[in-house]
C-alpha positions, 0 to 999 in steps of 0.5 A, spaced: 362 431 683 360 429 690 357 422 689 353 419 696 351 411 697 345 408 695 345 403 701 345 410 706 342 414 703 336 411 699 331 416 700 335 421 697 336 418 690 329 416 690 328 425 691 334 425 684 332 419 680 323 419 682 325 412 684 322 408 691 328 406 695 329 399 694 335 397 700 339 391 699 335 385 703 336 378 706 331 374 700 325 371 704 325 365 701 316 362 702 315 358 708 311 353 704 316 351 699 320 345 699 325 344 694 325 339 689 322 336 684 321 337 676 316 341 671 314 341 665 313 346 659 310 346 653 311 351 646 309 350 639 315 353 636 322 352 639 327 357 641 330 363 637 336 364 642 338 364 648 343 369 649 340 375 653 344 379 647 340 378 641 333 375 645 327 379 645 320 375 646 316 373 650 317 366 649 325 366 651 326 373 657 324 369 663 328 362 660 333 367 659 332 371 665 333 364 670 339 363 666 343 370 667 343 376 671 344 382 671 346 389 676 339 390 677 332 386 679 325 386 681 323 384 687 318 377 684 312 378 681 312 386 682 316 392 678 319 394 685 328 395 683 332 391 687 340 390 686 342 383 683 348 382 682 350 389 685 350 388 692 350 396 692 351 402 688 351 410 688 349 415 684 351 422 683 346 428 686 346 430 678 344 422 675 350 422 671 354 417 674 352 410 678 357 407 681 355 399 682 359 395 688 359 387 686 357 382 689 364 377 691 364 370 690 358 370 684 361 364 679 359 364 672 356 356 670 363 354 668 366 355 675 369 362 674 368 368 678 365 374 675 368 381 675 367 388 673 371 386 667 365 381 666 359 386 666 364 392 662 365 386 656 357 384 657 354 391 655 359 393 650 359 388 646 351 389 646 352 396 643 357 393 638 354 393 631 357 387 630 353 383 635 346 386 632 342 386 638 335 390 638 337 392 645 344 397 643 339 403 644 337 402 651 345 404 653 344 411 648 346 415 655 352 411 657 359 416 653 361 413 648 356 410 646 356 413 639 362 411 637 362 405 640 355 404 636 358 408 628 363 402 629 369 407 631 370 404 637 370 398 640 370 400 648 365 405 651 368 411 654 363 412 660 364 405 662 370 404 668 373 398 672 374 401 678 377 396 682 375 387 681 368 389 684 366 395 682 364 399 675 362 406 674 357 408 669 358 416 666 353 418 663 352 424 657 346 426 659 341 424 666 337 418 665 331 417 668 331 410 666 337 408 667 337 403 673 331 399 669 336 399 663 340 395 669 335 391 670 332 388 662 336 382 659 340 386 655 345 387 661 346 381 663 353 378 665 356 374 660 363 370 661 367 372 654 371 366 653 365 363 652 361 367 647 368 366 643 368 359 644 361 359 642 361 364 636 354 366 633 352 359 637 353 362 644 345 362 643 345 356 643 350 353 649 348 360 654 353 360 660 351 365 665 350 365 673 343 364 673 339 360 677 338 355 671 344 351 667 342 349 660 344 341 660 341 339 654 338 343 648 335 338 641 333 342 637 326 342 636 324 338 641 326 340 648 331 345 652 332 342 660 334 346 665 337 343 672 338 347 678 345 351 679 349 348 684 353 354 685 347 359 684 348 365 690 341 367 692 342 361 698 335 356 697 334 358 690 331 355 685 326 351 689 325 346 682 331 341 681 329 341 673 324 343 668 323 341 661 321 345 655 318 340 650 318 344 644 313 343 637 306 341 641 300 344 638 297 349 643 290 344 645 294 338 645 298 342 651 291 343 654 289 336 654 296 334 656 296 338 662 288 336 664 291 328 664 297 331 669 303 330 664 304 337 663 305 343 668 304 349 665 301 350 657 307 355 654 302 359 649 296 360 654 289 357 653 287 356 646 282 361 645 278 355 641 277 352 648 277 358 652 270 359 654 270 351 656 275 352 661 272 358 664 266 355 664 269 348 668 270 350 676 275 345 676 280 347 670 277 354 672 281 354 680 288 353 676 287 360 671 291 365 674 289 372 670 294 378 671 293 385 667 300 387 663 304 392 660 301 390 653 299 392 645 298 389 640 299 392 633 300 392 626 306 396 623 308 398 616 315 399 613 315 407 612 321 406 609 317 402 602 313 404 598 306 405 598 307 405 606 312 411 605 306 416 603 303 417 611 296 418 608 296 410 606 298 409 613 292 413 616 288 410 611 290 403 614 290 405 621 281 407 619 280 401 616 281 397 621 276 394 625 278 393 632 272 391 637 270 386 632 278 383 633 277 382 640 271 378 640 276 374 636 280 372 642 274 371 647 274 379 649 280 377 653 283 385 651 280 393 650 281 396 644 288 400 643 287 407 640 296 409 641 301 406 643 301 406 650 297 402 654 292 404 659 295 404 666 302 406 663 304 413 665 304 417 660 297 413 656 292 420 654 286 418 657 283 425 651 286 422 646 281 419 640 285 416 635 283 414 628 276 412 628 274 405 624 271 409 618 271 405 612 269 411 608 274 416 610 279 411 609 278 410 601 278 417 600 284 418 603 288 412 599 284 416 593 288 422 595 294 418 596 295 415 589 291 409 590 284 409 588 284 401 587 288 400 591 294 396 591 296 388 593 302 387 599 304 382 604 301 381 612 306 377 616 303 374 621 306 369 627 302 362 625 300 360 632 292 360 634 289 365 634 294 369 630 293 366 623 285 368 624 286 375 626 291 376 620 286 374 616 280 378 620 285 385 618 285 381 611 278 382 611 277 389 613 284 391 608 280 388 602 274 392 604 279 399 602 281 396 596 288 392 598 289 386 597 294 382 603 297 375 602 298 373 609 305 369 611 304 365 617 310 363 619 313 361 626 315 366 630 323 366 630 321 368 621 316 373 623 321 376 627 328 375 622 323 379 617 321 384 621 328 386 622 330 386 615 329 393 612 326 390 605 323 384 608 315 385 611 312 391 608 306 389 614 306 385 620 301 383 625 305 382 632 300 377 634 304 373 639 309 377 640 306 384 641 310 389 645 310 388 653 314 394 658 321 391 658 319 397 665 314 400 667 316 406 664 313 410 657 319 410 654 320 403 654 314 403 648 319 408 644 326 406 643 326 399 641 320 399 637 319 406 635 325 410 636 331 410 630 335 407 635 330 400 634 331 401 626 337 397 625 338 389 622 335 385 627 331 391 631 324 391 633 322 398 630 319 394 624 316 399 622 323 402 621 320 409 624 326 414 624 323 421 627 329 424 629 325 431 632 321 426 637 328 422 638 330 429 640 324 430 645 324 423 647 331 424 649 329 431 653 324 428 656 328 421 659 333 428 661 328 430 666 330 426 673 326 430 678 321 427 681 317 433 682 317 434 674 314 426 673 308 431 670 312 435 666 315 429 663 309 424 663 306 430 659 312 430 653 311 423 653 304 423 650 306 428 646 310 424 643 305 418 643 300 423 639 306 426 634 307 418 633 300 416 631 300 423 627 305 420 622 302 413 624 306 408 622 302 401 627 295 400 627 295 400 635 289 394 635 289 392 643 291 391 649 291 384 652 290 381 659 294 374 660 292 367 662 296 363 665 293 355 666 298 352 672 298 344 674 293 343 680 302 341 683 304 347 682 305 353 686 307 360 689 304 366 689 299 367 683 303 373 682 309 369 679 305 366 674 303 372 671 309 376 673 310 383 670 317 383 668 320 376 668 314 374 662 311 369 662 313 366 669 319 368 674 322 360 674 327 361 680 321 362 685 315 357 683 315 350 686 311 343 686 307 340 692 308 334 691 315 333 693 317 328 697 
């Protein structure tokens, strides 16, 4: 298998994978910064994990992403692929085969240097069953990864160390995505004689080779980040320290960063005091607005009764009224009508979707059986304005003659039941509604609507299984030519559309984030609303006020 390097010849893989050569570079580091200081950070709720295994939300992929890398990154605040801990790689003219050189000298946070043998350990045991982690299914392609994931085995056949430096991935079939896959938090190197030192707890006491370290964890009250002495990217992180101070309510975060005591409110602007501070051209001067890659959606557990029957789920899908959920968070989204948001590839401008018909809806329960109705449960995150959407969708399920209780609970309780197969019939997925781990359509599949999702611990809280659209999924991301990206665009929303003709969401809308900074900080804005590493890309802000 002839096989050609990345750093000659970027410019032909770009031609095989569709990609935009992306060369190793020399980090540009801002003219502006001074490095020093410290930050603070405010959360409602505390941390589930911090293991880039298990964790999966929006809450922990950037804490996790300043404390561990991976072969693969984006160049800050963009979606633009850059080599991370690869200083180079090569990949076969066919797309099966990737070959990644390291980089030498990289140490762990406990001092040692990392290895192939270290990256080979990291993404096995990802696709061990035992580890539970909702990211197994992004490795599908690598050989071997059936029986390593069905438990008959416990390495993967298609991942070989070639030498301290370098490993090579082989792959059953191309994969367009292949190189995001290297990029998400599921990749990330971890020092094995740590996970078995910590067990189940390694969550809690990350060691990885990031540009943070974790000093200091006391549960439900704050994490602390200091700046990795050891960190290989010369002259970063620019901050000395940041403090995630955990258990504050989102409006007392605002009126804490208003008197100058906080520098970044966590869970956003509270949509009570929204339209005050927009409205104030001081507080307005510190809002950063940047669109994403985001849907909100309401999903069903196809695998319960009555939620197994399609025609009660497309009865949902009509009872909702979405345009009156959005005046609920200051218009700050767009009606979503499929999985997809709009400026994703693959996103079906044509497509209708179920129209808000309240009508149609009770006349398709009728013929599903429930002409009363029938009575379930709506899980919701309980942070502002969550609880006040569950309760507007509560409001528009009465209407058809269901009866939702609603549990509002914090967000690691909603995730934990939405990964039980018998534990929330319907979630709302407010707070934690899917945002493009990459910028690629089958980014919205896998994890969320594919039967590889569908595990204890997943994400697919529908527990969706179509295995006619895993099989096209499959085919689609086989399709590396660039020159056929159409071809494969299309299959996707053929796939979307055949996913809401099942229907197991609601898709409610897409939202745009606001992130409030303090007058001190500052970066380019991008950093604050940065595309892959939600919601702030921590190694690249710094503070003005350093002395």
């Amino acid at each position: 298998m002839k096989r050609f390097p990345y750093m000659i010849a970027a410019s032909a893989i770009a031609l095989v994978l569709g990609l935009p050569p992306a060369l190793a570079q020399e980090e540009k580091l801002d003219p502006n910064a001074r490095p020093g200081g410290e930050i603070v950070i405010t959360y409602k709720d505390d941390v589930a994990t911090l293991d880039p295994a298990i964790g999966y939300d929006w809450q922990n992929w950037s804490m996790i992403k300043s404390l561990f890398d991976g072969l693969m990154d984006y160049q800050p605040g963009t979606t633009e692929l850059r080599p991370e801990l690869a200083e180079s790689y090569e990949i076969s003219q066919d797309g099966t085969t990737f070959t990644f050189k390291l980089r030498p000298g990289v140490k762990f946070h406990n001092g040692r240097e990392m290895t192939a043998d270290d990256v080979k350990y990291s993404i096995e045991r990802v696709v061990n069953p035992k580890t539970q982690s909702p990211g197994a299914g992004f490795f599908a392609s690598i050989q071997g990864f059936d029986a390593v994931a069905g438990g008959s085995a416990e390495t993967l056949e298609g991942v070989t160390i070639v030498d301290p430096l370098t490993i090579r991935f082989d792959l059953s079939r191309p994969d367009a995505t292949f190189l995001h896959v290297m990029a998400l938090n599921f990749s990330h190197v971890v020092p094995k004689e740590d996970v078995e030192k910590h067990g189940p707890d390694f969550g809690k006491n990350p060691v990885g080779t990031g540009a943070y370290r974790m000093t200091e964890w006391t549960l439900g009250q704050r994490l602390v980040f200091e700046r990795n002495p050891d960190y290989w990217r010369q002259g970063l992180p620019y901050l000395d320290k940041i403090t995630f101070e955990v258990g504050q309510e989102p409006i007392v975060a605002l009126l804490r960063l208003q008197n100058g005591e906080v520098d970044v409110p966590g869970d956003g602007i509270p949509p009570a005091k929204f339209q005050e501070v927009m409205d104030d051209p001081e507080q307005k001067a510190r809002v950063v607005i940047g669109g994403q890659l985001h849907t909100g959606y309401i999903t069903m557990n196809t695998t319960k009764p009555p939620f197994d029957d399609v025609k009660v789920r497309q009865a949902v899908n009509m009872a909702i009224n979405k345009e009156r959920i959005v005046t609920l968070i200051n218009n700050r989204a767009e009606p979503a009508n499929q999985p997809l948001p709009p400026s994703m590839p693959g996103y079906d401008k044509a497509y209708q979707g179920y129209a808000y018909d309240v009508d149609k809806a009770k006349a398709l329960l009728a013929e599903a059986g429930f002409a009363d109705g029938f009575e379930t449960e709506l899980f919701a995150m309980n942070t502002d304005p969550n609880p006040r959407i569950a309760q507007a969708i509560q409001q528009d399920l009465a209407a058809i003659g269901i009866k939702a209780s609603i549990q509002a609970l914090a967000q690691a309780n909603v995730i934990a039941a939405g990964g039980e197969k018998d534990g929330a019939p319907m979630i709302w997925s407010g707070g934690m509604g899917w945002i493009a781990d990459f910028p690629d359509p089958s980014n919205f599949y896998g994890p969320i609507l594919g039967c590889g999702g569908a595990v204890q611990g997943g994400w697919n809280w529908a527990w969706y299984c179509n295995e006619e659209l895993d099989a096209k999924a499959a085919e689609a991301d086989s399709i590396t030519d660039p020159s056929k990206s159409a071809e494969r665009y299309r299959m996707w929303s053929e796939i979307y559309a055949g996913i809401m003709e099942d229907a197991p969401w609601v898709p409610v809308f897409h939202e745009q984030r606001f992130t409030m900074r303090s007058p001190r900080m500052a970066g380019d804005d991008r950093l604050y609303v940065d595309p892959v590493h939600i919601p702030i890309n921590y190694d690249y802000v710094y503070v003005t006020d350093v002395q």
